[in-house]
PQR file of N, CA, C, O and H, with PARSE charges and radii, in Angstrom:
ATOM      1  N   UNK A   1       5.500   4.618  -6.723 -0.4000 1.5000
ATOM      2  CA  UNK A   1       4.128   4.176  -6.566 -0.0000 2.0000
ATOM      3  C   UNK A   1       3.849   3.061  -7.573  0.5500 1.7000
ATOM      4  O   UNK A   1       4.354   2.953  -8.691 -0.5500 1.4000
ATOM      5  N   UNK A   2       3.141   2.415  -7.111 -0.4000 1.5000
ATOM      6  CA  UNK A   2       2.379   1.115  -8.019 -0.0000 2.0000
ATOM      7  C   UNK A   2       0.882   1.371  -8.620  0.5500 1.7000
ATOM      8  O   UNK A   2      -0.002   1.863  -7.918 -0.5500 1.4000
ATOM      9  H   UNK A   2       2.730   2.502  -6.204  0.4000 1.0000
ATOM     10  N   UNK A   3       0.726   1.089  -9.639 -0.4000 1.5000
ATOM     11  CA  UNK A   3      -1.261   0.975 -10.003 -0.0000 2.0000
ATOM     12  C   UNK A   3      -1.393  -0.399  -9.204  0.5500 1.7000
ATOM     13  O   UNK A   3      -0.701  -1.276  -8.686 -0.5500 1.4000
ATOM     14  H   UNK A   3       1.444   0.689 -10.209  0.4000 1.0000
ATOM     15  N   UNK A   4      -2.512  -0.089  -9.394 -0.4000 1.5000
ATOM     16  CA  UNK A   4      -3.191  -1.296  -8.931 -0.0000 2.0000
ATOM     17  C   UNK A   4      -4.921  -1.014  -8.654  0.5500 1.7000
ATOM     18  O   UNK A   4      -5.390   0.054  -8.261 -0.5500 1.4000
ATOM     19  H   UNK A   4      -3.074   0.623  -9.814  0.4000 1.0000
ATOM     20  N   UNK A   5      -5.706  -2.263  -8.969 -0.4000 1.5000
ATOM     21  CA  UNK A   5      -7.278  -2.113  -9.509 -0.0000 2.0000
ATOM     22  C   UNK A   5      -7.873  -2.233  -8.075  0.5500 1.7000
ATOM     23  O   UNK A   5      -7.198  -2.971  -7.357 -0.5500 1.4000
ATOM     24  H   UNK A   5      -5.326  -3.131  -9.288  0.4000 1.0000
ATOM     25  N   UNK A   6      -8.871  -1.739  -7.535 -0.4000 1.5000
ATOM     26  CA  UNK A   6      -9.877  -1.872  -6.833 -0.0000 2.0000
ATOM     27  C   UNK A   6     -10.784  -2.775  -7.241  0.5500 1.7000
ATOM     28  O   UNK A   6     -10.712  -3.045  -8.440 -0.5500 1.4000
ATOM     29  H   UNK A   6      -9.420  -1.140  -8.119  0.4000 1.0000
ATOM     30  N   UNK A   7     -11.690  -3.376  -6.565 -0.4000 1.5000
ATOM     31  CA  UNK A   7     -12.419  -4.380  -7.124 -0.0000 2.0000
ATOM     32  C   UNK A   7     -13.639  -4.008  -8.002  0.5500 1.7000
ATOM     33  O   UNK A   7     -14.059  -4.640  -8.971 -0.5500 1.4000
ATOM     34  H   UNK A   7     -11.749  -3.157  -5.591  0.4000 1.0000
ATOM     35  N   UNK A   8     -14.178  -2.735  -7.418 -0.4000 1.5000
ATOM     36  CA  UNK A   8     -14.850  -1.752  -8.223 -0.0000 2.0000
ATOM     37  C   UNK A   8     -14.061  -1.042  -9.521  0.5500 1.7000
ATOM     38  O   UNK A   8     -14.027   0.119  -9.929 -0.5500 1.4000
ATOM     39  H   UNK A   8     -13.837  -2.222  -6.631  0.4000 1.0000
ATOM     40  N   UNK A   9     -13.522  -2.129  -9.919 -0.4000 1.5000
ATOM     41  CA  UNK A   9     -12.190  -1.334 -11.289 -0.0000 2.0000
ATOM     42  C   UNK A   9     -11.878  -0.034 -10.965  0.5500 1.7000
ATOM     43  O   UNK A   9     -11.796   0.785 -11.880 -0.5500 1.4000
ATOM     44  H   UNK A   9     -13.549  -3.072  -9.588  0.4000 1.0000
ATOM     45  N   UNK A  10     -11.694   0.293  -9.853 -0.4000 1.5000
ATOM     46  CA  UNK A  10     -11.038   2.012  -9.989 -0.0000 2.0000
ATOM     47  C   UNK A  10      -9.581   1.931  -9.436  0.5500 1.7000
ATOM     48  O   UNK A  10      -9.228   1.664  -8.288 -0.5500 1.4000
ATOM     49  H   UNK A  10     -11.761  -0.372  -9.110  0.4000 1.0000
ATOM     50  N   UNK A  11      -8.670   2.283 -10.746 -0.4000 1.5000
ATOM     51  CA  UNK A  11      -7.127   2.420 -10.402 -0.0000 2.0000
ATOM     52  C   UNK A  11      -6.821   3.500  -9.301  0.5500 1.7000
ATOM     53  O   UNK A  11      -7.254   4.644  -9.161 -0.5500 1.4000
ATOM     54  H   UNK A  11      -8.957   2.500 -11.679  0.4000 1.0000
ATOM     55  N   UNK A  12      -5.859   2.696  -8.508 -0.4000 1.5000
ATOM     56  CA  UNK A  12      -5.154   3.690  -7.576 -0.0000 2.0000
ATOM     57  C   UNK A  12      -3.767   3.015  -7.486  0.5500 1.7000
ATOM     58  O   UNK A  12      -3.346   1.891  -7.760 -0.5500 1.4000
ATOM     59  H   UNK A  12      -5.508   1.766  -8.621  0.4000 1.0000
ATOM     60  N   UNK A  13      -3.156   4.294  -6.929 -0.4000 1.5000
ATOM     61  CA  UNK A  13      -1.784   4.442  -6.638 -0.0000 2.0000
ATOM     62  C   UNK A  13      -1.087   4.053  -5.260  0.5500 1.7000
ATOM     63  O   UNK A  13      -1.299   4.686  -4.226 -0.5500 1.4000
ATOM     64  H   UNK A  13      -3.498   5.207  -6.706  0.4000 1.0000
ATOM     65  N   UNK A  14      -0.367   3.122  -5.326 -0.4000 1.5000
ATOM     66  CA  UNK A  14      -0.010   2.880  -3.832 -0.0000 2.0000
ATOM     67  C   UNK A  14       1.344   3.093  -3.447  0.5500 1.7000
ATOM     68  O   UNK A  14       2.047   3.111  -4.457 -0.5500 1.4000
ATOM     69  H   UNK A  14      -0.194   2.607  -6.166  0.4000 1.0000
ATOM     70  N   UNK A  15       1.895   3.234  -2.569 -0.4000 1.5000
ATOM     71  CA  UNK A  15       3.368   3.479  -2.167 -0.0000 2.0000
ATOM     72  C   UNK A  15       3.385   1.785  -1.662  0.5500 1.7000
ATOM     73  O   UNK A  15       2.571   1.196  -0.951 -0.5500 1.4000
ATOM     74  H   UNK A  15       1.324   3.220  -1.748  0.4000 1.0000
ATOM     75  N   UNK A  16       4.283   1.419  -2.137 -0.4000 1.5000
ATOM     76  CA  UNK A  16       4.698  -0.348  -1.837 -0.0000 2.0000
ATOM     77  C   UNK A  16       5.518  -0.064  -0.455  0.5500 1.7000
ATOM     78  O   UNK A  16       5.590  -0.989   0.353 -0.5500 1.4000
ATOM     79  H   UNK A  16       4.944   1.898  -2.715  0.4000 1.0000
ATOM     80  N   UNK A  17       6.127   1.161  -0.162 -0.4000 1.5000
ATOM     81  CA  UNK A  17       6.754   1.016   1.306 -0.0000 2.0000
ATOM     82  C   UNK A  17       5.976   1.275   2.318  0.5500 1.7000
ATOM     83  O   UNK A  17       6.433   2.112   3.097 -0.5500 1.4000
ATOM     84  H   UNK A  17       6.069   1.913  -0.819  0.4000 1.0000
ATOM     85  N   UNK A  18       4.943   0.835   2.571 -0.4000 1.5000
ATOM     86  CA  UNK A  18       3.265   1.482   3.010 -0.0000 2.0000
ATOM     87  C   UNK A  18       3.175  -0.267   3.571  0.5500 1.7000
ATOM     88  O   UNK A  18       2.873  -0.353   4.762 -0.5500 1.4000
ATOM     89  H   UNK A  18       4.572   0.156   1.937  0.4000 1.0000
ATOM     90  N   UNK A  19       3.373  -1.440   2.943 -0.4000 1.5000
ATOM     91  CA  UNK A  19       2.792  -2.975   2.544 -0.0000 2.0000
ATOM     92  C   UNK A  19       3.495  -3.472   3.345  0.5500 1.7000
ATOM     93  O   UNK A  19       4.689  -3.565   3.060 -0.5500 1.4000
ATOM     94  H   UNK A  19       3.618  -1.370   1.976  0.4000 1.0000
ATOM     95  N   UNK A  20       2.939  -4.053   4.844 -0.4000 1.5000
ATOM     96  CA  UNK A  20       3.071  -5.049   5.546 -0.0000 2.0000
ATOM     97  C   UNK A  20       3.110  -6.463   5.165  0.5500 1.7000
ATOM     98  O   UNK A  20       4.069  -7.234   5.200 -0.5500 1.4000
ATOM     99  H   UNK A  20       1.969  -3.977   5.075  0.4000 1.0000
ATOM    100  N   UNK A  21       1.659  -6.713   4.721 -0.4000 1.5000
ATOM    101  CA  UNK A  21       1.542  -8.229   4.300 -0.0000 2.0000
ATOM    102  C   UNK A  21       0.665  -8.117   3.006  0.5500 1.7000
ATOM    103  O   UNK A  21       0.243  -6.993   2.734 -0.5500 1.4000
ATOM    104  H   UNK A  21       0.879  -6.087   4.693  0.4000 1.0000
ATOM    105  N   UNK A  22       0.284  -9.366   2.016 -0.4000 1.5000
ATOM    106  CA  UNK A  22      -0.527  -9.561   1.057 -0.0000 2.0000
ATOM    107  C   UNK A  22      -0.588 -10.839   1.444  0.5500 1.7000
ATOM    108  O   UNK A  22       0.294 -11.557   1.915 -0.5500 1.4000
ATOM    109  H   UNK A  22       0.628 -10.279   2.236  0.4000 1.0000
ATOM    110  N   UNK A  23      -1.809 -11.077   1.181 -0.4000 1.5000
ATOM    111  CA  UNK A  23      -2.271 -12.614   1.054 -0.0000 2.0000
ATOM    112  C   UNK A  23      -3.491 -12.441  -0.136  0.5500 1.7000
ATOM    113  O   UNK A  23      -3.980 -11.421  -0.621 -0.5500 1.4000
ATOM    114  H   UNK A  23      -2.525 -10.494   0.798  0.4000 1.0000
ATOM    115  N   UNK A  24      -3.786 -14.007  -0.412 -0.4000 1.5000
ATOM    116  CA  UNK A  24      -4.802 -13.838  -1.635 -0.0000 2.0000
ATOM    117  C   UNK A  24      -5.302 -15.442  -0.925  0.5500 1.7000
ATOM    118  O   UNK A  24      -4.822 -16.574  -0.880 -0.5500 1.4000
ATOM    119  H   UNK A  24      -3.388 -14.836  -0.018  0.4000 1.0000
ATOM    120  N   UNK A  25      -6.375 -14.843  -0.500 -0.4000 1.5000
ATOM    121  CA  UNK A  25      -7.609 -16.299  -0.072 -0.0000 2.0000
ATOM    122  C   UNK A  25      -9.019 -15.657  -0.355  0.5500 1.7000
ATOM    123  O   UNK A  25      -9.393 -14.845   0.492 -0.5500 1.4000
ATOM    124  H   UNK A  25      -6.765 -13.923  -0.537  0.4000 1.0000
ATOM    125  N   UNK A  26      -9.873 -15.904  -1.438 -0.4000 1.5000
ATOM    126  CA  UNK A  26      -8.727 -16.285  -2.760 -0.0000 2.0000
ATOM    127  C   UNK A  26      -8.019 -14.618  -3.424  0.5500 1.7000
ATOM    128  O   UNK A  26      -6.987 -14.330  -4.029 -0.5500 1.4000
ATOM    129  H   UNK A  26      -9.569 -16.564  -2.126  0.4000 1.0000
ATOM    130  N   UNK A  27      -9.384 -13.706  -2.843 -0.4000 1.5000
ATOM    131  CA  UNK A  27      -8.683 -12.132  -3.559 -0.0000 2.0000
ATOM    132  C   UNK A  27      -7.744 -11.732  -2.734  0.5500 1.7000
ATOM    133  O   UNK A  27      -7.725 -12.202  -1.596 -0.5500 1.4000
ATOM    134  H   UNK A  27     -10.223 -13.941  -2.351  0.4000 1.0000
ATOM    135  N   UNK A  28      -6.755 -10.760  -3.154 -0.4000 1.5000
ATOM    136  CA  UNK A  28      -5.523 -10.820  -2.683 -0.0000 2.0000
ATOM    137  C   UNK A  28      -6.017  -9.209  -1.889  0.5500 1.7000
ATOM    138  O   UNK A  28      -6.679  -8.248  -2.282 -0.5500 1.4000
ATOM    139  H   UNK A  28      -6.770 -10.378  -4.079  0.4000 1.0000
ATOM    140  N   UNK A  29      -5.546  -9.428  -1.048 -0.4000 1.5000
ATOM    141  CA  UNK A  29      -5.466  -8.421   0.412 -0.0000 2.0000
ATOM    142  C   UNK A  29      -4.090  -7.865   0.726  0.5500 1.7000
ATOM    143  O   UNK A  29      -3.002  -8.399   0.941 -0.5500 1.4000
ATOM    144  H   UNK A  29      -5.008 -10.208  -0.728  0.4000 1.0000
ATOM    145  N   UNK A  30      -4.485  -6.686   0.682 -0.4000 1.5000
ATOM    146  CA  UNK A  30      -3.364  -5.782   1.034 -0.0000 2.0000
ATOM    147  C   UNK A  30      -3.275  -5.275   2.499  0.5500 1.7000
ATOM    148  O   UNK A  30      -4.216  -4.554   2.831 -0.5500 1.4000
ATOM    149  H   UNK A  30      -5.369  -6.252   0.507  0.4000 1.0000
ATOM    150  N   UNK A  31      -2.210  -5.541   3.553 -0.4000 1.5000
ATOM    151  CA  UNK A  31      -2.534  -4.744   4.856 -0.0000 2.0000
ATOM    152  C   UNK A  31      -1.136  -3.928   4.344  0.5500 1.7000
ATOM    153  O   UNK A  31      -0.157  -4.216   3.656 -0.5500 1.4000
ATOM    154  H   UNK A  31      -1.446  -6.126   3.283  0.4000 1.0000
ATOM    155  N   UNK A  32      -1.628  -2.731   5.090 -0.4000 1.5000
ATOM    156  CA  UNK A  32      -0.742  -1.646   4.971 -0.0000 2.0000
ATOM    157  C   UNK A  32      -0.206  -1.399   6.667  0.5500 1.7000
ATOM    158  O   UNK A  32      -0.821  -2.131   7.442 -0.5500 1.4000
ATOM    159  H   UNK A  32      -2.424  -2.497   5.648  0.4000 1.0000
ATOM    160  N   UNK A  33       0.655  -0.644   7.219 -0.4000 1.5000
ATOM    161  CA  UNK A  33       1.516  -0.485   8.305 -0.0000 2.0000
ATOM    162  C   UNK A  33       0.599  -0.014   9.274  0.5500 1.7000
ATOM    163  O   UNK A  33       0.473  -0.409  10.433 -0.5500 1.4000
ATOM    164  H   UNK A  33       1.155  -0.049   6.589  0.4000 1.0000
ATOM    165  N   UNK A  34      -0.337   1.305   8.389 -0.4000 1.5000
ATOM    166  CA  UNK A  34      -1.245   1.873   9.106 -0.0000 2.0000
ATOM    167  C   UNK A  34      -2.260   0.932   9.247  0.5500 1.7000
ATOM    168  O   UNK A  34      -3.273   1.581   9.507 -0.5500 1.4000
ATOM    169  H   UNK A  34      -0.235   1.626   7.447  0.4000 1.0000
ATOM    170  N   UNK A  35      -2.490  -0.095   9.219 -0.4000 1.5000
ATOM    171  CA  UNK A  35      -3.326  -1.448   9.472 -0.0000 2.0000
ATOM    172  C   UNK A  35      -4.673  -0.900   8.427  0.5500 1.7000
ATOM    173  O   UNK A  35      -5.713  -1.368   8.891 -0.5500 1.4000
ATOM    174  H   UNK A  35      -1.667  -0.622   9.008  0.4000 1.0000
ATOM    175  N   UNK A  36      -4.863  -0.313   7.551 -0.4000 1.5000
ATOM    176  CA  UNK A  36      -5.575  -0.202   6.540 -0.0000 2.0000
ATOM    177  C   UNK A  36      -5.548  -1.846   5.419  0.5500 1.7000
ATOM    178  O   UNK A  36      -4.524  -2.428   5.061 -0.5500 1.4000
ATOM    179  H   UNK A  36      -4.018   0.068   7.174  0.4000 1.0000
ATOM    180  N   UNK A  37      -6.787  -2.194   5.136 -0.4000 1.5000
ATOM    181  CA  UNK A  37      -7.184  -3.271   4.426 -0.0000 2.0000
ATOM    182  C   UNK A  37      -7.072  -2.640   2.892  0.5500 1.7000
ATOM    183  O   UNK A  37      -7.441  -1.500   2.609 -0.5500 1.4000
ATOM    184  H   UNK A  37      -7.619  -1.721   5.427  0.4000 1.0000
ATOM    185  N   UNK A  38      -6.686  -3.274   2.262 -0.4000 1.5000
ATOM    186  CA  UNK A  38      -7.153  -2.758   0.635 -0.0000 2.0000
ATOM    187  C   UNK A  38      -7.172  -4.399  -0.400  0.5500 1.7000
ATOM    188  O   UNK A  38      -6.265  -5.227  -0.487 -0.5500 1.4000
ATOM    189  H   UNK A  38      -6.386  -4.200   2.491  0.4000 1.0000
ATOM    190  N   UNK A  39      -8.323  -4.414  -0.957 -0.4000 1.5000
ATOM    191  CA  UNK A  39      -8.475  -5.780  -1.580 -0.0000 2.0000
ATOM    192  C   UNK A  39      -8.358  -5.304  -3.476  0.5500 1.7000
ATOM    193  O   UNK A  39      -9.107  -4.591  -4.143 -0.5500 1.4000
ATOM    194  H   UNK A  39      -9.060  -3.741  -0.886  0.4000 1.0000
ATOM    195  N   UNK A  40      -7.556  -5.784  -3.727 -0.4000 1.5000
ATOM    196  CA  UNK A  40      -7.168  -5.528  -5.374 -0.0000 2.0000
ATOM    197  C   UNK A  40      -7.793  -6.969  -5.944  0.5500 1.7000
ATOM    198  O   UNK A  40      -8.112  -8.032  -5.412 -0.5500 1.4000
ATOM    199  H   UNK A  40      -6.947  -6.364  -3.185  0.4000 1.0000
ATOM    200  N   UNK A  41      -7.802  -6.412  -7.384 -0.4000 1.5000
ATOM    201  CA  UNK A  41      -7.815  -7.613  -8.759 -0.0000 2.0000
ATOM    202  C   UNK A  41      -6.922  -8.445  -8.574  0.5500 1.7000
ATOM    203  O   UNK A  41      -7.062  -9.553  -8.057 -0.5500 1.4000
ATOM    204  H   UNK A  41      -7.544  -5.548  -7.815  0.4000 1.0000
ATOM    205  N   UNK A  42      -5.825  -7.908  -9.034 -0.4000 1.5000
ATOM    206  CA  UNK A  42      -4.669  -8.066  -9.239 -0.0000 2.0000
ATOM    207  C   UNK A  42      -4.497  -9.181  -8.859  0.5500 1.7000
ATOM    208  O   UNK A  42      -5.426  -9.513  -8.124 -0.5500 1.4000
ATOM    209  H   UNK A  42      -5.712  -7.008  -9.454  0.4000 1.0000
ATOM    210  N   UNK A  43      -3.552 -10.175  -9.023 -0.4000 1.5000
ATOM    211  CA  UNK A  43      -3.296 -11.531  -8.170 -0.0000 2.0000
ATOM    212  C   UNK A  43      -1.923 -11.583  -7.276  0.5500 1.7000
ATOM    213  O   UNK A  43      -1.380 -12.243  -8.162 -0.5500 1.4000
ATOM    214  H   UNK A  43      -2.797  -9.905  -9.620  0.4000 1.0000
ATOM    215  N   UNK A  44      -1.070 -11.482  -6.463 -0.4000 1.5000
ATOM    216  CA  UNK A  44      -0.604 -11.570  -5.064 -0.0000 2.0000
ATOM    217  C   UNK A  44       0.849 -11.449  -6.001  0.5500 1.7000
ATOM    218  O   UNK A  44       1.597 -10.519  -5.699 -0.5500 1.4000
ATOM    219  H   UNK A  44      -1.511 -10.945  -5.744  0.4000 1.0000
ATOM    220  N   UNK A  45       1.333 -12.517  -7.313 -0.4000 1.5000
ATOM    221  CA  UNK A  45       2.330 -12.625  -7.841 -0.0000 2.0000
ATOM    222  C   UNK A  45       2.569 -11.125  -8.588  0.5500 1.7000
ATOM    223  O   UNK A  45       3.484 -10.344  -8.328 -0.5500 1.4000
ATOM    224  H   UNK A  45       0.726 -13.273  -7.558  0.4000 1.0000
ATOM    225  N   UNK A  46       1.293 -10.900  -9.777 -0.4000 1.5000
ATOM    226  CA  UNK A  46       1.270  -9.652 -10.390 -0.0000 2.0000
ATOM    227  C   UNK A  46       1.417  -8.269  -9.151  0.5500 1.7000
ATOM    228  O   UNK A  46       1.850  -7.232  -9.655 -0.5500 1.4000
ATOM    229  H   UNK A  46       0.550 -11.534  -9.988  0.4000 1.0000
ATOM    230  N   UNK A  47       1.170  -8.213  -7.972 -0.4000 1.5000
ATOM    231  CA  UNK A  47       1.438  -7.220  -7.262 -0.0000 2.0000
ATOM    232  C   UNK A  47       2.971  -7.140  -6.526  0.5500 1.7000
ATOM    233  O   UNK A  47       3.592  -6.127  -6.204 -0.5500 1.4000
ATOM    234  H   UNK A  47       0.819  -9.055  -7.563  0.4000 1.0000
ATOM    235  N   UNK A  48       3.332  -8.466  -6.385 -0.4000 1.5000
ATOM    236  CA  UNK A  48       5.347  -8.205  -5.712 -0.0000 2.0000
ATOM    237  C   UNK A  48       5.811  -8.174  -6.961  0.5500 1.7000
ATOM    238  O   UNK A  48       6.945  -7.702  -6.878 -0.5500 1.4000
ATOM    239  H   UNK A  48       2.828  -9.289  -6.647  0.4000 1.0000
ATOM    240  N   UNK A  49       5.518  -8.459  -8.264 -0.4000 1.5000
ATOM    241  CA  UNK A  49       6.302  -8.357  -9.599 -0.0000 2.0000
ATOM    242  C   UNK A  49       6.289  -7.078  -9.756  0.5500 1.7000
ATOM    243  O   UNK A  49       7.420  -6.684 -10.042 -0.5500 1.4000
ATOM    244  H   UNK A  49       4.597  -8.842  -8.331  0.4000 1.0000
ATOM    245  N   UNK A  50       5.294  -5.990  -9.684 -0.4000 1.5000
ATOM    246  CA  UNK A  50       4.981  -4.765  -9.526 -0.0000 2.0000
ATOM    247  C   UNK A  50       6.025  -4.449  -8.459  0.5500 1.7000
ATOM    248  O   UNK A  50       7.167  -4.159  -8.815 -0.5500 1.4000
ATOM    249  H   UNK A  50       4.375  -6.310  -9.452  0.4000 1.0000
ATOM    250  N   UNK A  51       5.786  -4.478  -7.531 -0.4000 1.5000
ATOM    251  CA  UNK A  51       6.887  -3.678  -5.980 -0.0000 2.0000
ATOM    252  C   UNK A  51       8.197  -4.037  -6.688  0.5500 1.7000
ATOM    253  O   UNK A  51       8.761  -2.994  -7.020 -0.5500 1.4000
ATOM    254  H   UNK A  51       4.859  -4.714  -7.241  0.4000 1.0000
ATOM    255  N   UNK A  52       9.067  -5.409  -7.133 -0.4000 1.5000
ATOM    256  CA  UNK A  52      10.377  -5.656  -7.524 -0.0000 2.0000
ATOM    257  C   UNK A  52      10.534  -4.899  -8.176  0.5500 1.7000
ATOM    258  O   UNK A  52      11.572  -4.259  -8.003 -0.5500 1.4000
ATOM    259  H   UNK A  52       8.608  -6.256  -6.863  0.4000 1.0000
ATOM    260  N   UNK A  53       9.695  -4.529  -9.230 -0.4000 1.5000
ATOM    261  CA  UNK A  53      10.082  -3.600 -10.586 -0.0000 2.0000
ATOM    262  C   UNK A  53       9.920  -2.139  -9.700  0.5500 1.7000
ATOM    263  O   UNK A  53      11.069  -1.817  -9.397 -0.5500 1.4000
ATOM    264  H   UNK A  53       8.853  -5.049  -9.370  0.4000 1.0000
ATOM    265  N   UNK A  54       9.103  -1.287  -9.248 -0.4000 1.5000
ATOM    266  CA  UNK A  54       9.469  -0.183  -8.607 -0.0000 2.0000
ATOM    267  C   UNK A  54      10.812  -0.319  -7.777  0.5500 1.7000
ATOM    268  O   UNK A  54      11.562   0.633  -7.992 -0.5500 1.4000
ATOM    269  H   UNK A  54       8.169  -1.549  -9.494  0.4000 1.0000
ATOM    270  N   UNK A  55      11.346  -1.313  -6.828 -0.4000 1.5000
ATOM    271  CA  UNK A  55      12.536  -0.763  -6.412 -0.0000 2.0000
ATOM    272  C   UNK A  55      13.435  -1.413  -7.362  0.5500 1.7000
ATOM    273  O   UNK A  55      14.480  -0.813  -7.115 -0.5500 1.4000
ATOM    274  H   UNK A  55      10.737  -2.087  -6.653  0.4000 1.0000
ATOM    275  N   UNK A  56      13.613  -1.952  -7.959 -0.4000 1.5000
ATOM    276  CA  UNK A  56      14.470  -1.895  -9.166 -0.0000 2.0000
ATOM    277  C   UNK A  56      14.657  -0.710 -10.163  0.5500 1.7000
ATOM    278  O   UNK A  56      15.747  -0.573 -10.718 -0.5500 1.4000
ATOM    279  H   UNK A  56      12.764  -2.440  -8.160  0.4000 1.0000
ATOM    280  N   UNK A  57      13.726   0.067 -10.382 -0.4000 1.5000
ATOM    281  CA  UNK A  57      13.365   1.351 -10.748 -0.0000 2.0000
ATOM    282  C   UNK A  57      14.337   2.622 -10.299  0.5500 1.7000
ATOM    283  O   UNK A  57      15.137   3.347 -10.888 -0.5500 1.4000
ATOM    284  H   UNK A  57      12.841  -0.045  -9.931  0.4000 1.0000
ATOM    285  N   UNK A  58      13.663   2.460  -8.460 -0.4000 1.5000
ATOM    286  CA  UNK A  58      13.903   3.157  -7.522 -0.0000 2.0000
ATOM    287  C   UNK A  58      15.347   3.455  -7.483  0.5500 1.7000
ATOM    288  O   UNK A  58      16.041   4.432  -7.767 -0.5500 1.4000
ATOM    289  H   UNK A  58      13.013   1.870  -7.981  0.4000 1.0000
ATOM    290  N   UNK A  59      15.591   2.044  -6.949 -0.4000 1.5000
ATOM    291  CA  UNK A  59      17.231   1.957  -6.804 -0.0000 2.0000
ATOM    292  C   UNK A  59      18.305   2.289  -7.705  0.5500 1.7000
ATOM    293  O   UNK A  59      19.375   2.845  -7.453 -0.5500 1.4000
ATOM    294  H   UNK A  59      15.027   1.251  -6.719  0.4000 1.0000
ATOM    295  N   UNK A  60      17.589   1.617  -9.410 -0.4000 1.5000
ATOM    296  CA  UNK A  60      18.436   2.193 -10.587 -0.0000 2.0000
ATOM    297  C   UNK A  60      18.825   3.735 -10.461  0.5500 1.7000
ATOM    298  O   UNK A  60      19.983   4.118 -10.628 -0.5500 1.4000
ATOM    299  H   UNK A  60      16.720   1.166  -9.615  0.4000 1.0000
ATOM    300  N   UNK A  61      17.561   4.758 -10.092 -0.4000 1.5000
ATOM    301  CA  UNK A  61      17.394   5.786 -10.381 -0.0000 2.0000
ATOM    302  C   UNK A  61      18.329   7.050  -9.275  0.5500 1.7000
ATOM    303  O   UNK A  61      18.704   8.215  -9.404 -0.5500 1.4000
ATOM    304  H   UNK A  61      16.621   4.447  -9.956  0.4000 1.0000
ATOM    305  N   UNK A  62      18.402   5.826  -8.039 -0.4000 1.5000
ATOM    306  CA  UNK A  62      19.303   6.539  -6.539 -0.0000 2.0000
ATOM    307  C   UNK A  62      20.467   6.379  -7.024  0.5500 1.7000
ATOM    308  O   UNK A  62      21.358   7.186  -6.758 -0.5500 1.4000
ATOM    309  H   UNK A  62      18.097   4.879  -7.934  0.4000 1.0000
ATOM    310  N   UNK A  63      20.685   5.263  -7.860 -0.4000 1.5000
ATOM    311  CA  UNK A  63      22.487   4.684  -7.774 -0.0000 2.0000
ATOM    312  C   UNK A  63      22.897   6.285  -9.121  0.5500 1.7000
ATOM    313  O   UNK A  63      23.967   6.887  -9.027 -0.5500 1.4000
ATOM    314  H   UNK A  63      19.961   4.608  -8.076  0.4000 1.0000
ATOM    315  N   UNK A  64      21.979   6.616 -10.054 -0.4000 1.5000
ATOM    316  CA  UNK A  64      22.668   7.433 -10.935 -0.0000 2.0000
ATOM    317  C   UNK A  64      23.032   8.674  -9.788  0.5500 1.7000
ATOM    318  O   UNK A  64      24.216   9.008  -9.741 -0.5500 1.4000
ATOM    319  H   UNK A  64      21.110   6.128 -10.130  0.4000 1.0000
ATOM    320  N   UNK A  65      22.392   9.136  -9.174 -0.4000 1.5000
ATOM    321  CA  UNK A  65      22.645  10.154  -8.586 -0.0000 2.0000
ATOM    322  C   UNK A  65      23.646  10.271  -7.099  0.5500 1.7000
ATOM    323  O   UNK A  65      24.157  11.237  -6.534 -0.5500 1.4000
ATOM    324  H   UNK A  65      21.430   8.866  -9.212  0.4000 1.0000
ATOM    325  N   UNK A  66      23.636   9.058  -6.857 -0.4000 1.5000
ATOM    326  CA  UNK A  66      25.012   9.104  -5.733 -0.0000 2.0000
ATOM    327  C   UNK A  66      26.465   8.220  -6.110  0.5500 1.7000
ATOM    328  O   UNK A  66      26.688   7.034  -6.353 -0.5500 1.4000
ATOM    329  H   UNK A  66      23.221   8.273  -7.316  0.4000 1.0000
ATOM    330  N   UNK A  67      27.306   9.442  -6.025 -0.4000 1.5000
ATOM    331  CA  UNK A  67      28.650   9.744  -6.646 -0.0000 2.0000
ATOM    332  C   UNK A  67      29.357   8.299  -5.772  0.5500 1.7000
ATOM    333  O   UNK A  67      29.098   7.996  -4.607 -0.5500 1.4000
ATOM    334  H   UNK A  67      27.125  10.405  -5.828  0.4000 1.0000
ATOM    335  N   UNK A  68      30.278   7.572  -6.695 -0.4000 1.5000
ATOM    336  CA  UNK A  68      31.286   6.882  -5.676 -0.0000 2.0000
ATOM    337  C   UNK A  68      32.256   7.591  -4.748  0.5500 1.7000
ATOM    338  O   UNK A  68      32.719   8.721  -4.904 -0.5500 1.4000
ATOM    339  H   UNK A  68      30.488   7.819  -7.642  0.4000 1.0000
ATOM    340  N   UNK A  69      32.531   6.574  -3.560 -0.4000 1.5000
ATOM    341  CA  UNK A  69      33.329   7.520  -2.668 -0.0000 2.0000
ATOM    342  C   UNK A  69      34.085   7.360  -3.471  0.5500 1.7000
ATOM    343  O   UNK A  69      34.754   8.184  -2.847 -0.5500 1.4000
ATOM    344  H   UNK A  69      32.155   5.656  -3.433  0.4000 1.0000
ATOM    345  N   UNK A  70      34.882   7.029  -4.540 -0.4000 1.5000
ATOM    346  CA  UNK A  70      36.437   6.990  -5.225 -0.0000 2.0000
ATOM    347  C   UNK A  70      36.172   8.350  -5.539  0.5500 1.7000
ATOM    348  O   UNK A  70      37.208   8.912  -5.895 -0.5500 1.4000
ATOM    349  H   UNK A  70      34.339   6.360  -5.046  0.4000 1.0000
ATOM    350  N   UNK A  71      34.777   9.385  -5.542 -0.4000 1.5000
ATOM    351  CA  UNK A  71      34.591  10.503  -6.895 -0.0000 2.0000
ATOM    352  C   UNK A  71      35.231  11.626  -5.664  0.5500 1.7000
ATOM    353  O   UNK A  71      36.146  12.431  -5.839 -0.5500 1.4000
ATOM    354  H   UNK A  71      33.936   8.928  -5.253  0.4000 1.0000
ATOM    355  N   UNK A  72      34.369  11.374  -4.277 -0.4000 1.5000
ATOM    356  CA  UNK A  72      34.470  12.495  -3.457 -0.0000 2.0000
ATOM    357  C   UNK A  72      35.362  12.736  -2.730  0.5500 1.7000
ATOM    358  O   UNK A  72      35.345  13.761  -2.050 -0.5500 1.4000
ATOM    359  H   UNK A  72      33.626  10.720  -4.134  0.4000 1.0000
TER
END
C-alpha cells in the first residue's frame, strides 16, 4: 500500500495495483480499475516514485522468499 493525502488532508492507503491512470490537470487524479476517481495533493511524479518504491519493496521482499530452482 501507498499513503497518500486527500485534498481534505486526510491520509489514506491505497493498493497501487488498484491504478489505471493518473493525470494531474493541474491536481493529480487517480482512476482506479473499479473506475473510482480519487484526487490527491500529492503531485503525479511524488505518487509513481511512491508505486516504484512499493514494488521495489514488494519484489525485494518475494525474491527473499522464493528458493532458486538450482535449490529445489
Amino acid at each position: 500500500m501507498i499513503i497518500l493525502t486527500k485534498l481534505n488532508n486526510v491520509p489514506f492507503a491505497l493498493n497501487p495495483d488498484l491504478i489505471e491512470t493518473i493525470e494531474e490537470t493541474p491536481d493529480t487524479t487517480i482512476r482506479l480499475v473499479t473506475k473510482n476517481i480519487i484526487i490527491v495533493k500529492e503531485p503525479m511524479a511524488d505518487v509513481t516514485k511512491k508505486i516504484y518504491e512499493y514494488r521495489a519493496i514488494a519484489g525485494g521482499s518475494a525474491a527473499k522468499i522464493i528458493p532458486n530452482i538450482g535449490d529445489l
